[in-house]
ZADO-1210 file (C-alpha; in nm, 4 decimals, padded with zeros to 6 digits):
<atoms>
<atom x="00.0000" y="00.0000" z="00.0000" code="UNK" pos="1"/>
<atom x="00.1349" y="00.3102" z="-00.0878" code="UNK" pos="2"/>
<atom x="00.1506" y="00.6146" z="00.2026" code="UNK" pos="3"/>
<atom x="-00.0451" y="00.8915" z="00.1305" code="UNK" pos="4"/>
<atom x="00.1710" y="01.2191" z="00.0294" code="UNK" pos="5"/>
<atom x="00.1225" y="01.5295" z="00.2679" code="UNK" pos="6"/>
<atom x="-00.0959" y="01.6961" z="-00.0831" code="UNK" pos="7"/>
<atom x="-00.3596" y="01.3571" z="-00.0540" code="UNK" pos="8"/>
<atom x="-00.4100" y="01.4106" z="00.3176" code="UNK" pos="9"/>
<atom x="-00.4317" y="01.7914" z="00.2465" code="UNK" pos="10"/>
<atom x="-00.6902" y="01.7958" z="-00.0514" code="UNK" pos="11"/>
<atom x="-00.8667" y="01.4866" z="00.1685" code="UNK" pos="12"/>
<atom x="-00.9254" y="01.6958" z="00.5210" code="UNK" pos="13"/>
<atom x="-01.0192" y="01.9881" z="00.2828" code="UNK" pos="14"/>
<atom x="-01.2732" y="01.7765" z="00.1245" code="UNK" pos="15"/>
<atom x="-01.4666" y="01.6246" z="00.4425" code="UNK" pos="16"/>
<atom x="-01.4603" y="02.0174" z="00.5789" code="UNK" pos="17"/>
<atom x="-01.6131" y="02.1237" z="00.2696" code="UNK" pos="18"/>
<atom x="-01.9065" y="01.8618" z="00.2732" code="UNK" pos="19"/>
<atom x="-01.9235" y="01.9114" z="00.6635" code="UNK" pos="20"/>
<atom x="-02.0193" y="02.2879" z="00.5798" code="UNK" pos="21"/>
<atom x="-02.2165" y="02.1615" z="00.2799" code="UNK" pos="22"/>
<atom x="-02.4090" y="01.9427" z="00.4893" code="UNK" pos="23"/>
<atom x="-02.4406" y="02.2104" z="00.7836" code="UNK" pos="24"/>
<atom x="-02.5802" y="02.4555" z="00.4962" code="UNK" pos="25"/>
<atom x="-02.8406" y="02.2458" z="00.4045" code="UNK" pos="26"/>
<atom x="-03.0059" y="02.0984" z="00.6778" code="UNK" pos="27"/>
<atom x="-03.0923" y="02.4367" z="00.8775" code="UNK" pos="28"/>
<atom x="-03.4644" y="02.4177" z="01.0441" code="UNK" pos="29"/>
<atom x="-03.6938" y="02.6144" z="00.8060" code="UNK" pos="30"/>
<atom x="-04.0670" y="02.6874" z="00.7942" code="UNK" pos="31"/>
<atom x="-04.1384" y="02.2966" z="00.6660" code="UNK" pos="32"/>
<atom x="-03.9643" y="02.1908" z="01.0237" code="UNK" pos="33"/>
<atom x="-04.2338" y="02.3629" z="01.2101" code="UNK" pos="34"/>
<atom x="-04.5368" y="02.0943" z="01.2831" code="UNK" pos="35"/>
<atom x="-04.8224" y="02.3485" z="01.2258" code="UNK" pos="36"/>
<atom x="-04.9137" y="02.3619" z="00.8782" code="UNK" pos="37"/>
<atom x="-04.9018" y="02.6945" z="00.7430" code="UNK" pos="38"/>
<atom x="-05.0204" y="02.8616" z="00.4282" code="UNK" pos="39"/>
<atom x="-04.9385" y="03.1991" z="00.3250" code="UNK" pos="40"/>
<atom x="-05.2491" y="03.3852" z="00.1826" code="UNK" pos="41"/>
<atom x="-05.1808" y="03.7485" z="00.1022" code="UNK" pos="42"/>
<atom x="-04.8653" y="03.9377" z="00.0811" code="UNK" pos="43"/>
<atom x="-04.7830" y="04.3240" z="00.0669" code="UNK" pos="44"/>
<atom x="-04.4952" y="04.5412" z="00.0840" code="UNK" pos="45"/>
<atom x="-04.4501" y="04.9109" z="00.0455" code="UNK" pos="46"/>
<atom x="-04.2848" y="05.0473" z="-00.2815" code="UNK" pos="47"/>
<atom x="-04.0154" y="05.2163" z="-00.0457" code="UNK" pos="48"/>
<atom x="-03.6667" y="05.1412" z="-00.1448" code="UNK" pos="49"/>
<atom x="-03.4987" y="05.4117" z="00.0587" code="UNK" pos="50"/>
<atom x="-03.6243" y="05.4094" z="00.4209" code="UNK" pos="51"/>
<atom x="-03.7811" y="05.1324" z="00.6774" code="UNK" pos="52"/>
<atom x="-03.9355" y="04.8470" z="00.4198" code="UNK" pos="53"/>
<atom x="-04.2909" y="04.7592" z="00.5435" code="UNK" pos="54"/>
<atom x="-04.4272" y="04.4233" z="00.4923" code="UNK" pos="55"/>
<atom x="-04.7761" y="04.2591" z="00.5929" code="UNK" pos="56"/>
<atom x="-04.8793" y="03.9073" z="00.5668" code="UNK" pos="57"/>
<atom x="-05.1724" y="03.6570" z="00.6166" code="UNK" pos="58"/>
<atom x="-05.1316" y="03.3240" z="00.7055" code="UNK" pos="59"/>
<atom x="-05.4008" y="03.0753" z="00.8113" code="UNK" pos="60"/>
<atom x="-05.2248" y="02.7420" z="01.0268" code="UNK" pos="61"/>
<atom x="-05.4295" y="02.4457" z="01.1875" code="UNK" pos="62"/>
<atom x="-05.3077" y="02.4641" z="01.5600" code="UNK" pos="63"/>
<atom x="-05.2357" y="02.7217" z="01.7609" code="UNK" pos="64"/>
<atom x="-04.8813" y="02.6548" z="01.8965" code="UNK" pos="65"/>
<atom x="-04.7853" y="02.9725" z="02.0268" code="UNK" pos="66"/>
<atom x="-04.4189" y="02.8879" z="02.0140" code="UNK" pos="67"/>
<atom x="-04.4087" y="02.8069" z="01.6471" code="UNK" pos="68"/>
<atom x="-04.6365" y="03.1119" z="01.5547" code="UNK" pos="69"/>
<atom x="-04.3177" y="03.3139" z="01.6886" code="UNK" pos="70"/>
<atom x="-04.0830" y="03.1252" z="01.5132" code="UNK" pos="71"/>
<atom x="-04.2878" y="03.0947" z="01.2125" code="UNK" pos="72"/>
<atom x="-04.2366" y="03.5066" z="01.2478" code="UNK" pos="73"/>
<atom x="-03.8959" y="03.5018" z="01.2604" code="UNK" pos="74"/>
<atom x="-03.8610" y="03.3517" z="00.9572" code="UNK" pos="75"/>
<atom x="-04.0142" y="03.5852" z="00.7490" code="UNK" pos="76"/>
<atom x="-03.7722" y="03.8915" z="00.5923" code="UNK" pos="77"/>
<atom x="-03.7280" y="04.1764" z="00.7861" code="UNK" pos="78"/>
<atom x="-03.4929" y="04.4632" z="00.7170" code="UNK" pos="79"/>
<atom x="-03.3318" y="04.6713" z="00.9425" code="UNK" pos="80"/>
<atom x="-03.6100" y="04.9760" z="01.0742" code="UNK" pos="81"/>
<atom x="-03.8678" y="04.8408" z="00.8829" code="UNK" pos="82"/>
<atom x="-04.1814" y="04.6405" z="01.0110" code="UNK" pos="83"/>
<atom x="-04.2957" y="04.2927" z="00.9689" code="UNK" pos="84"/>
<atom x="-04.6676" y="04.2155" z="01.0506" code="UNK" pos="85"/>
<atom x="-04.7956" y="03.8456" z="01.0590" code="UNK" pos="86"/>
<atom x="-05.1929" y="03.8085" z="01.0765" code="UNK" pos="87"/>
<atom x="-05.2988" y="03.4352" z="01.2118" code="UNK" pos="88"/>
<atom x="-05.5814" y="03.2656" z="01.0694" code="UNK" pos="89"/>
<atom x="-05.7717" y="02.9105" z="01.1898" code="UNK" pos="90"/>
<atom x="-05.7972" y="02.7234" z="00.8345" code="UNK" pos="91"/>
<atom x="-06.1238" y="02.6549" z="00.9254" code="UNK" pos="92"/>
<atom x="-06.2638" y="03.0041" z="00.9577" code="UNK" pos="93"/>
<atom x="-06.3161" y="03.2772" z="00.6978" code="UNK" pos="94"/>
<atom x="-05.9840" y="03.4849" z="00.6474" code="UNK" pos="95"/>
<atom x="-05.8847" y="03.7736" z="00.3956" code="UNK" pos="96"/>
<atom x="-05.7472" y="03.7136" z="00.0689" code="UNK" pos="97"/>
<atom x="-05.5403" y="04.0327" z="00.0761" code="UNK" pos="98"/>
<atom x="-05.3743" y="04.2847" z="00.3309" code="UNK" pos="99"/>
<atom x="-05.2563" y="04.6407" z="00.3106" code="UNK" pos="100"/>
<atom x="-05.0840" y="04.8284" z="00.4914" code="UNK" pos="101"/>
<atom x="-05.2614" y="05.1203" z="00.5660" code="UNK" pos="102"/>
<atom x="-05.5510" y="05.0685" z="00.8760" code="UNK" pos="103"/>
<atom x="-05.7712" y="04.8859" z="00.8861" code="UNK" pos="104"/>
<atom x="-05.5553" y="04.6420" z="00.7197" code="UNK" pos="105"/>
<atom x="-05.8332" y="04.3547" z="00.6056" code="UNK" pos="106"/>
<atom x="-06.2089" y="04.3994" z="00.6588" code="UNK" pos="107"/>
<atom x="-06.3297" y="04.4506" z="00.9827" code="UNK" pos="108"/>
<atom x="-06.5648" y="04.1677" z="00.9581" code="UNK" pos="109"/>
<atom x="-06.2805" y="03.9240" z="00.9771" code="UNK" pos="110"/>
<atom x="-06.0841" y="04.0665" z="01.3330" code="UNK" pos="111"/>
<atom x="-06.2961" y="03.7679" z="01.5322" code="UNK" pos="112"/>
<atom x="-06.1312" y="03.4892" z="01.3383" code="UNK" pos="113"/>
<atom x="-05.7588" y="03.6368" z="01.3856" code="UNK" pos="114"/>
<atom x="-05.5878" y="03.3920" z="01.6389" code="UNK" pos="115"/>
<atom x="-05.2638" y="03.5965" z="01.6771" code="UNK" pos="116"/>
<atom x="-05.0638" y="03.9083" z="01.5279" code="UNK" pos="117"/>
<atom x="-04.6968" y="03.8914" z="01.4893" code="UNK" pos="118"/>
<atom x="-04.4675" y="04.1461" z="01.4728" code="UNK" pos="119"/>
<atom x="-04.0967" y="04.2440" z="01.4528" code="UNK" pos="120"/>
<atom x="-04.0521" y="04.6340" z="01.4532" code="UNK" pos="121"/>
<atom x="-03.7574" y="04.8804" z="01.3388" code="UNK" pos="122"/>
<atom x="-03.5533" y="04.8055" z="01.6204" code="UNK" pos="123"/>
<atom x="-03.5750" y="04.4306" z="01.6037" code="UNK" pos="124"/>
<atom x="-03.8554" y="04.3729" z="01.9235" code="UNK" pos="125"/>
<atom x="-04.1069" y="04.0833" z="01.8146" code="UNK" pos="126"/>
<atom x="-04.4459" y="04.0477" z="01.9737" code="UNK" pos="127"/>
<atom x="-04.6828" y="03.8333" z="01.9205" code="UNK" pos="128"/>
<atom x="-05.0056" y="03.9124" z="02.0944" code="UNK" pos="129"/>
<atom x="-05.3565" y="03.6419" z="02.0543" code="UNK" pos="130"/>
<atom x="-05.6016" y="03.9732" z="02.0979" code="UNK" pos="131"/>
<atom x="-05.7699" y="04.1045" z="01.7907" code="UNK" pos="132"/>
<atom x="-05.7714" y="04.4428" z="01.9688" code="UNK" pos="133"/>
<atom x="-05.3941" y="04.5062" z="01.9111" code="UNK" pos="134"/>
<atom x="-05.4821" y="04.5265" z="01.5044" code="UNK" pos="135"/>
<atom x="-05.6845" y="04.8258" z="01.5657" code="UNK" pos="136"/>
</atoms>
């Protein structure tokens, strides 16, 4: 058997560190890790490409796991002093098919059926409150 030169061993460890980051890469936890099944409905951003971004979603899940609502959140793209707002939906119950940004944000008619609110401000705080009232 012939002994490995110092180049073999070099290009070998370089290898197995380059499919260990590979690998690490990859397999981060994402949305499709969470057990709630989500489903984005509606989407808006403002038009602002020089000053605090402002984004608004709705999103109807099955459970209400409080935990992965937050993390769920986090997920979504935020940039730095602008505002991310997730609206929670039951599936099961009637939900808006759009958003804006300006208040109210969805028809009134629909506030009952929101389970939760997310939301990650300019300065990076995230709340996520279960009370319709804080949409108002």
């Amino acid at each position: 058997m012939k002994k490995l030169n110092r180049k073999s061993i070099i290009i070998l460890v370089s290898l197995i560190i380059i499919g260990a980051m590979l690998y690490n890469s990859l397999s981060q936890p994402g949305i499709d890790s969470l057990k709630t099944d989500f489903k984005q409905i509606s989407f808006t951003r403002n038009e602002q490409n020089d000053g605090p971004v402002l984004r608004a979603y709705v999103v109807t899940v099955d459970t209400l796991i409080l935990s992965e609502l937050e993390t769920y959140g986090n997920f979504m793209p935020h940039t730095k002093y602008g505002n991310t707002k997730v609206y929670f939906f039951n599936k099961n119950a009637a939900y808006p098919s759009s958003v804006k940004l300006a208040k109210p944000v969805f028809d009134e008619r629909y506030l009952k059926n929101c389970l939760a609110v997310y939301e990650k401000d300019g300065m990076g705080n995230v709340s996520l409150n279960q009370s319709s009232s804080a949409m108002r």
